[in-house]
C-alpha positions as CSV (number, residue, x, y, z in Angstrom):
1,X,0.0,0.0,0.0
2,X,2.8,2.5,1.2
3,X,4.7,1.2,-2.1
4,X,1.8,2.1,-4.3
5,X,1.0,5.6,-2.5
6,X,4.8,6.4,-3.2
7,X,5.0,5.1,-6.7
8,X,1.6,7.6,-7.2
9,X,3.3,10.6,-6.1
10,X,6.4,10.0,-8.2
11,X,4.1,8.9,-11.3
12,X,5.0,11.9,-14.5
13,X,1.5,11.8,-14.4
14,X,0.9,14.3,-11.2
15,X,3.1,16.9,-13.4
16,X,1.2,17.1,-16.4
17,X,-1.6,19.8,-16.7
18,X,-4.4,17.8,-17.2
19,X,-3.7,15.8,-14.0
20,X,-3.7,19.3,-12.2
21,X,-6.3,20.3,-14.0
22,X,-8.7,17.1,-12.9
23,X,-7.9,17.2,-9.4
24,X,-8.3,21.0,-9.1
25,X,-11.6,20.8,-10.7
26,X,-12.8,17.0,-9.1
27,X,-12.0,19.3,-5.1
28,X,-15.1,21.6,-6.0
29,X,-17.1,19.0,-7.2
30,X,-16.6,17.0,-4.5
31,X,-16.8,19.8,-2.2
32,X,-20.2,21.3,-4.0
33,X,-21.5,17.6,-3.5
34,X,-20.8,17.2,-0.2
35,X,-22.6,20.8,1.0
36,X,-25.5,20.3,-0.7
37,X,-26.0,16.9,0.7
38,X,-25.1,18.7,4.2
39,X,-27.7,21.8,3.1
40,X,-24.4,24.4,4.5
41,X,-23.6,26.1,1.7
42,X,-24.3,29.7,2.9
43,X,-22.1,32.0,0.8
44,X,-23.4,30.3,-2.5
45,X,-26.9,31.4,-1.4
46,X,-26.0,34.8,-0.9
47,X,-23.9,35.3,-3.9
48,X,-27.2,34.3,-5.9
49,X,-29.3,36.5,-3.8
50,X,-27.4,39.2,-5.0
51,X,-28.9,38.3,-8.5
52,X,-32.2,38.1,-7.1
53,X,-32.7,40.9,-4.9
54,X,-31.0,43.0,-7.6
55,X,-33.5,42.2,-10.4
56,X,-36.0,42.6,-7.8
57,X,-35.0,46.0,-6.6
58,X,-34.8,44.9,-3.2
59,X,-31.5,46.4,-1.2
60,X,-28.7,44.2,-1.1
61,X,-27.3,44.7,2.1
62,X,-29.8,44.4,4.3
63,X,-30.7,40.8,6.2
64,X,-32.5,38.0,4.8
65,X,-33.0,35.5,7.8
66,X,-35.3,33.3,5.5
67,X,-32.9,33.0,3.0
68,X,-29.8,33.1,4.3
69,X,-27.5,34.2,7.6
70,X,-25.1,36.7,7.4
71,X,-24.8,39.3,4.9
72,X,-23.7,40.4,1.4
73,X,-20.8,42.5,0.9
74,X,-20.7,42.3,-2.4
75,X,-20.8,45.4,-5.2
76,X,-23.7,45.2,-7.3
77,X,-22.1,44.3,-10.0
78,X,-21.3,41.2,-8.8
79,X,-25.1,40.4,-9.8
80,X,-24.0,40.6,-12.8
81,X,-21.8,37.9,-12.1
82,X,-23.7,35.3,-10.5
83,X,-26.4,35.6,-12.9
84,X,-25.8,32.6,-15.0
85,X,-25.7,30.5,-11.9
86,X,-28.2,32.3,-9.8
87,X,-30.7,31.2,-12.7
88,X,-29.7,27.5,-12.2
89,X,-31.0,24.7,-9.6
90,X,-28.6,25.2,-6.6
91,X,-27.0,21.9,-7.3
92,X,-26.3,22.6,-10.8
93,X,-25.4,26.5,-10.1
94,X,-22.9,25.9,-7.1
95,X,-21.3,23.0,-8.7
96,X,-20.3,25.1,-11.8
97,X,-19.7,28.1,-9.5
98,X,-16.7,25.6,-8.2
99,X,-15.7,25.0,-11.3
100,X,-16.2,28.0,-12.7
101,X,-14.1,29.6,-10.1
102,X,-11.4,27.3,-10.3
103,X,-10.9,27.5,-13.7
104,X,-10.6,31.2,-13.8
105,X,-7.6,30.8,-11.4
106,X,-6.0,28.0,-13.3
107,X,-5.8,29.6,-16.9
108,X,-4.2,33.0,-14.7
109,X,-1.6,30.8,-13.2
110,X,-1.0,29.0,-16.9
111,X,-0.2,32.4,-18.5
112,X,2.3,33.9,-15.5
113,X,5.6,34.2,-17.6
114,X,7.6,31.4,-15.1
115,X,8.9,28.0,-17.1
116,X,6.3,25.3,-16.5
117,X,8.0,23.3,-13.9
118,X,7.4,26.3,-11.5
119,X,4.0,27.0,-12.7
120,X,3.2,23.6,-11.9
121,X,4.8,24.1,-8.3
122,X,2.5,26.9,-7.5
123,X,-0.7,24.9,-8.5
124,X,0.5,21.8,-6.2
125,X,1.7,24.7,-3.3
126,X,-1.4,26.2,-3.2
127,X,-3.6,23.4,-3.6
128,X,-4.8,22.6,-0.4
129,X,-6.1,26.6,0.1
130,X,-7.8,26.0,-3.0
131,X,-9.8,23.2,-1.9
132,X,-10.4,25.4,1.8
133,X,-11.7,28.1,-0.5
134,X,-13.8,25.7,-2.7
135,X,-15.3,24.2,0.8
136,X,-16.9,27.5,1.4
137,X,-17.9,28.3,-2.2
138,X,-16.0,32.4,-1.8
139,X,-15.0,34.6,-4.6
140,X,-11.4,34.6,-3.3
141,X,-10.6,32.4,-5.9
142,X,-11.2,34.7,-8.9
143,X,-10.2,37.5,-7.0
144,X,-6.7,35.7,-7.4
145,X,-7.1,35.1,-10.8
146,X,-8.1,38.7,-11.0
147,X,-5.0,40.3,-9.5
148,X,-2.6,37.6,-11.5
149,X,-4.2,38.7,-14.5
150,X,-3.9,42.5,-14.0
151,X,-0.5,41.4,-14.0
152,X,-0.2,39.3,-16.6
153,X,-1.8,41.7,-19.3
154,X,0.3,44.4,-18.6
155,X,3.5,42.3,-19.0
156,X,1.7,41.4,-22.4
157,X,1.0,44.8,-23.3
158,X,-2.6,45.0,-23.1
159,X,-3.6,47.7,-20.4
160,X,-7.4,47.7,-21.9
161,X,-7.7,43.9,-20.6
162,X,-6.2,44.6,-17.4
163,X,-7.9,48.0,-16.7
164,X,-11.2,45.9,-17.4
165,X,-10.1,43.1,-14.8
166,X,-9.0,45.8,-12.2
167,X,-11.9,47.6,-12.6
168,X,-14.7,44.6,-12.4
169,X,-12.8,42.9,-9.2
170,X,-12.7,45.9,-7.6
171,X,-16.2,46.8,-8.0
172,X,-17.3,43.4,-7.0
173,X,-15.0,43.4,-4.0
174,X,-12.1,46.1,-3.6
175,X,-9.3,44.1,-3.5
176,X,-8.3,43.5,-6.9
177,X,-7.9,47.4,-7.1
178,X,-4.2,46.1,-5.7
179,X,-3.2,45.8,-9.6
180,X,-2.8,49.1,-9.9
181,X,0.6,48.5,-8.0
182,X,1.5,47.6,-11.6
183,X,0.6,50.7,-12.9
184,X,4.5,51.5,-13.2
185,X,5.3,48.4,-15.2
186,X,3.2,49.7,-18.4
187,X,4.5,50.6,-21.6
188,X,1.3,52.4,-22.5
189,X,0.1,54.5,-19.3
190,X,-1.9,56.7,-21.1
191,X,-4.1,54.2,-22.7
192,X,-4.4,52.0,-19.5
193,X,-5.5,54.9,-17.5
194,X,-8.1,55.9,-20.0
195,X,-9.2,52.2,-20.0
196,X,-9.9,52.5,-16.4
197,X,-12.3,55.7,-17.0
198,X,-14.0,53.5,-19.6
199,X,-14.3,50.0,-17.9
200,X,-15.3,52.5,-14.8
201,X,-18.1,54.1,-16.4
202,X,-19.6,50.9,-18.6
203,X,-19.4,49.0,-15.1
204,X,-21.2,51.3,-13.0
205,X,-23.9,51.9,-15.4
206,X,-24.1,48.2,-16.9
207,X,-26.5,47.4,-13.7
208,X,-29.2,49.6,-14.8
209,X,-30.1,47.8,-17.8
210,X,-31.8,44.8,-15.6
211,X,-32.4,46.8,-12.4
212,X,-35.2,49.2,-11.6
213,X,-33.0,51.8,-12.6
214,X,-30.0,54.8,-11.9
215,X,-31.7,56.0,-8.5
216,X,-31.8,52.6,-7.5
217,X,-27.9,51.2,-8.3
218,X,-26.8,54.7,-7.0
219,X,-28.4,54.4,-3.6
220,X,-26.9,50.5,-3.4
221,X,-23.4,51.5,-4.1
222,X,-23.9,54.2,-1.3
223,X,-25.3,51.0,1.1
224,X,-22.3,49.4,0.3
225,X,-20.0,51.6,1.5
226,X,-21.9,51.9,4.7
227,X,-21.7,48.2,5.0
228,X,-18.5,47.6,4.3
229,X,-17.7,49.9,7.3
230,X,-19.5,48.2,9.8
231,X,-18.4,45.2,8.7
232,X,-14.7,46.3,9.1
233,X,-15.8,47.2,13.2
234,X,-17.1,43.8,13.5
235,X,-14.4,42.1,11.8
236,X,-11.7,43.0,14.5
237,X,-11.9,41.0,17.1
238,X,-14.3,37.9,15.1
239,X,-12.5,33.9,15.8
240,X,-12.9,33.6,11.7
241,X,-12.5,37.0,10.3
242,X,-9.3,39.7,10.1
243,X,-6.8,36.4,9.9
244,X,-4.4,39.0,9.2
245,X,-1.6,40.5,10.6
246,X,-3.5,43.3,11.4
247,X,-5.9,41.0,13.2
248,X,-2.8,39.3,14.7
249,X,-1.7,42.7,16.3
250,X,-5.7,43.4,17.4
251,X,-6.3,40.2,19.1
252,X,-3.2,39.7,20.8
253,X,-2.9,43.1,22.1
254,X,-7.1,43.3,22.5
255,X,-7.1,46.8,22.0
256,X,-10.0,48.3,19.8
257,X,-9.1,51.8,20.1
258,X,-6.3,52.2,17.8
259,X,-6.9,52.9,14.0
260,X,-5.6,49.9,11.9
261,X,-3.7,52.6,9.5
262,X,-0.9,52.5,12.6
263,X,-0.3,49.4,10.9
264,X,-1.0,49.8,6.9
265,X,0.8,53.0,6.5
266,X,4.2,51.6,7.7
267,X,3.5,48.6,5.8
268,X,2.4,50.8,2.8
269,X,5.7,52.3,3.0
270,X,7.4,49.2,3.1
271,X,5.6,48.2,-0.1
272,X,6.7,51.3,-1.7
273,X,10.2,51.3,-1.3
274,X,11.3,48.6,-4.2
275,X,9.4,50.8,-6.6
276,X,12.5,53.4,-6.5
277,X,14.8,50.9,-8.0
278,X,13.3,51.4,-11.4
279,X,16.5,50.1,-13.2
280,X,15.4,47.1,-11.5
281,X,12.1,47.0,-13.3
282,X,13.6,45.7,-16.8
283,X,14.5,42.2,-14.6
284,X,11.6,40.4,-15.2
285,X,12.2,38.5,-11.7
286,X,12.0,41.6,-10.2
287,X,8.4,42.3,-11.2
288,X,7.1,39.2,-10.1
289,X,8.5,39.5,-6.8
290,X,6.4,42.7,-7.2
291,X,3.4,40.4,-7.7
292,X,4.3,38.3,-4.9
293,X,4.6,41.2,-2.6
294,X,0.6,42.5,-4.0
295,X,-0.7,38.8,-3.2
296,X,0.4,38.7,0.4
297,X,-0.2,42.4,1.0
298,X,-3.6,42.2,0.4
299,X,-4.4,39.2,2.3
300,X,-2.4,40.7,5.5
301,X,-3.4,44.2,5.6
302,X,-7.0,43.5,5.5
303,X,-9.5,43.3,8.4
304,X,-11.8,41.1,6.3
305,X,-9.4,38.0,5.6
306,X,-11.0,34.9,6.3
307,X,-9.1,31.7,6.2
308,X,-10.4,31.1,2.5
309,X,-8.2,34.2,1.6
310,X,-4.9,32.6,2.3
311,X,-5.4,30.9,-1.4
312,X,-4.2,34.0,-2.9
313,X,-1.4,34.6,-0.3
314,X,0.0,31.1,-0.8
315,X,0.6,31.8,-4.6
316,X,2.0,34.8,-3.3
317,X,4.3,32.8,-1.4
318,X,5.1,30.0,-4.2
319,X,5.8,32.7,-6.6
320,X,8.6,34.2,-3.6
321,X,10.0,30.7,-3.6
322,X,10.8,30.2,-7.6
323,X,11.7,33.9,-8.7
324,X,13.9,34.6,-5.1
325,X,17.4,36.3,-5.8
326,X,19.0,35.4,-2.3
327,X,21.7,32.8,-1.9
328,X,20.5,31.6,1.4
329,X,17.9,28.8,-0.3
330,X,18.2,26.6,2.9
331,X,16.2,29.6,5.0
332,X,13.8,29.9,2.0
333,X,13.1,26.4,1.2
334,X,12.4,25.7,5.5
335,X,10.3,29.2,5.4
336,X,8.5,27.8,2.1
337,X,8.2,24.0,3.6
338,X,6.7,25.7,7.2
339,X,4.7,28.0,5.2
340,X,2.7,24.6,3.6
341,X,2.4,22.6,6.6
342,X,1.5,25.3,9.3
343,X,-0.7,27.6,6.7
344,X,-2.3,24.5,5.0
345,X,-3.2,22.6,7.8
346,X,-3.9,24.8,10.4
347,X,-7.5,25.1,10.1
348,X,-8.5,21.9,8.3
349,X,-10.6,18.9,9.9
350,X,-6.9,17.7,10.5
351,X,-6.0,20.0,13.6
352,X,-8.5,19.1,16.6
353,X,-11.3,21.3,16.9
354,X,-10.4,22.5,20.7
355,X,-6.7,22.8,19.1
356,X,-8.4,25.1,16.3
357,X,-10.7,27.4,18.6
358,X,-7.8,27.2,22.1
359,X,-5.0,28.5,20.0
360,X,-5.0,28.7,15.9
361,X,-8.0,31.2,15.8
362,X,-6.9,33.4,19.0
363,X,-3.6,33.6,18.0
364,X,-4.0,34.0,14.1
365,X,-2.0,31.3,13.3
366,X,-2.6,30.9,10.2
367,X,-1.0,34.2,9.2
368,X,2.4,34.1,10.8
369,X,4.5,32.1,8.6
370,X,2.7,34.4,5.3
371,X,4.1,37.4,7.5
372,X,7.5,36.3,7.8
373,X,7.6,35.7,3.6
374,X,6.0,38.7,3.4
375,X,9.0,41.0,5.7
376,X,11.8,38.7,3.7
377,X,9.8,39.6,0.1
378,X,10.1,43.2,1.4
379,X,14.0,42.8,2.1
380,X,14.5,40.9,-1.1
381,X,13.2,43.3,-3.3
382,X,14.6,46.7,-1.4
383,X,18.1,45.4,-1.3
384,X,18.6,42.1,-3.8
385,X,20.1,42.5,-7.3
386,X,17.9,41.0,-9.8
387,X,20.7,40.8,-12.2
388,X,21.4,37.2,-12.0
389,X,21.9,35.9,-15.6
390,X,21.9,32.6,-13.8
391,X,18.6,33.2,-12.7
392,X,17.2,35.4,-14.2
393,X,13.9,34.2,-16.1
């Protein structure tokens, strides 16, 4: 049995795209499966809500006990979105909603300029917070894909693609707006800022076509700034929410009266730095260590990452690992080893439930070893030469 497992994992097989492909895909329809049979498959319902409420003229951030718990945080655009699914029998609509999620993320990772060996590293890295996103049906997944792509389409010269995918994700749920860090890396500025203006005004309006109308989208996107800012109160000191190392610093220190920018402007500035080294920007390494730094920054220097968000900081992290300048690869292969095990595990079915709720979620475990890649990307990028012919991609 051990002889067979062993001979699986060294089988060609596991590194060809397909394989990848199948198992990615297989998680979310096992995990689609498996809620519905349970009936727990909360964030589904609201995403189709959103749909629902939308075409109804009914405000979207409000509570729907009957038809769900919690509550949307969502843009209205998102509506847009879900529509094909929302239209669909849950157990046909959530099991593509997996799938279609998944497969948004793995054409994003195909198309990163890194050889495919490494490609195929990242998909087996972060395939474990893949299937903890899938579990839970969330968005994170394409918002991912959306921030790799931003990326991607500016290194391939076309700014109206990535202005459009900035400019959707961010409507839908602010974080991809983080591809503007990129902004710096065009070739045609001009034409990708106009691009925003465009995609900004087609988005905004777009809703009105199938709504009740301007008065109606207006007054939403007004509800959803309102709501995002209570949920950002509530989020501070919640066991599943700001899994962050701004919710590291809140729950350990259990102090609510401080303003979380004490955190994000120093990290901001952190962020920053690299971006003086511009004769570092023609090394192609150095740019995705850029991208690395964008996935991770997000996900730590939000009040609103759940666990499900760590599948964007792990590609963060795998990306670190293959385009990393320093000599010392023993420190970075232990810090990318730890980073799998303690990240990946530490809140599946795996880790005892009293272990989970006693110490992972009080102390936000699952962020530490994401903020030590994070302070050595920072270090990396302020003070490492990218001009490594050796290396250099």
């Amino acid at each position: 049995m051990i002889n067979n497992l062993y001979a699986f994992f060294k089988s060609p097989k596991l590194r060809e795209y397909k394989t990848i492909l199948f198992f990615w895909c297989f998680s979310g329809i096992v995990y689609a499966i498996v809620k519905l049979l349970m009936g727990k498959y909360n964030n589904y319902k609201i995403f189709k809500y959103v749909y629902w409420h939308a075409i109804e003229g009914l405000p979207l951030y409000k509570e729907y006990p009957n038809q769900y718990y919690d509550n949307n945080h969502y843009g209205i655009i998102f509506s847009t979105i879900i529509a094909p699914f929302a239209i669909l029998p849950d157990w046909l609509g959530l099991m593509l909603w997996n799938v279609a999620n998944t497969l948004i993320l793995f054409y994003a990772i195909r198309h990163l300029p890194l050889t495919n060996n490494q490609k195929k590293l990242i998909y087996w890295f972060s395939f474990i917070e893949l299937m903890t996103a899938q579990s839970v049906q969330q968005f994170n997944i394409s918002v991912g894909a959306f921030i790799l792509l931003s990326f991607i389409f500016i290194e391939k010269k076309k700014e109206f693609w990535a202005a459009c995918i900035i400019v959707i994700g961010t409507f839908i749920k602010i974080y991809p707006i983080v591809g503007l860090a990129f902004f710096l890396f065009s070739k045609q500025k001009t034409k990708f800022i106009l691009s925003l203006l465009f995609w900004s005004i087609l988005f905004f309006f777009l809703p009105i076509l199938y709504t009740s109308g301007f008065d109606y989208v207006s007054s939403q996107y007004m509800e959803w700034g309102e709501a995002l800012k209570i949920k950002n109160i509530k989020n501070m000191f919640a066991p599943s929410q700001n899994v962050s190392l701004l919710g590291l610093v809140r729950k350990l220190t259990g102090i609510s009266s401080y303003n979380d920018l004490c955190l994000i402007i120093p990290g901001l500035c952190l962020f920053f730095i690299p971006y003086v080294r511009v004769g570092q920007y023609k090394y192609l390494r150095f740019r995705l260590m850029i991208l690395a730094n964008v996935l991770l920054f997000v996900v730590l220097f939000s009040s609103g990452t759940e666990a499900s968000g760590y599948i964007i900081a792990m590609i963060g992290v795998a990306i670190w690992y293959v385009c990393s300048p320093s000599k010392h690869r023993v420190y970075n292969l232990v810090l990318f080893i730890a980073t799998l095990v303690i990240v990946g595990i530490s809140t599946t079915e795996i880790v005892p439930r009293t272990l989970r709720l006693g110490f992972i979620q009080p102390f936000v475990l699952k962020s530490w070893m994401c903020i030590f890649v994070w302070f050595t990307i920072c270090y990396e990028s302020i003070l490492l030469d990218f001009n490594n012919k050796k290396k250099n991609l």
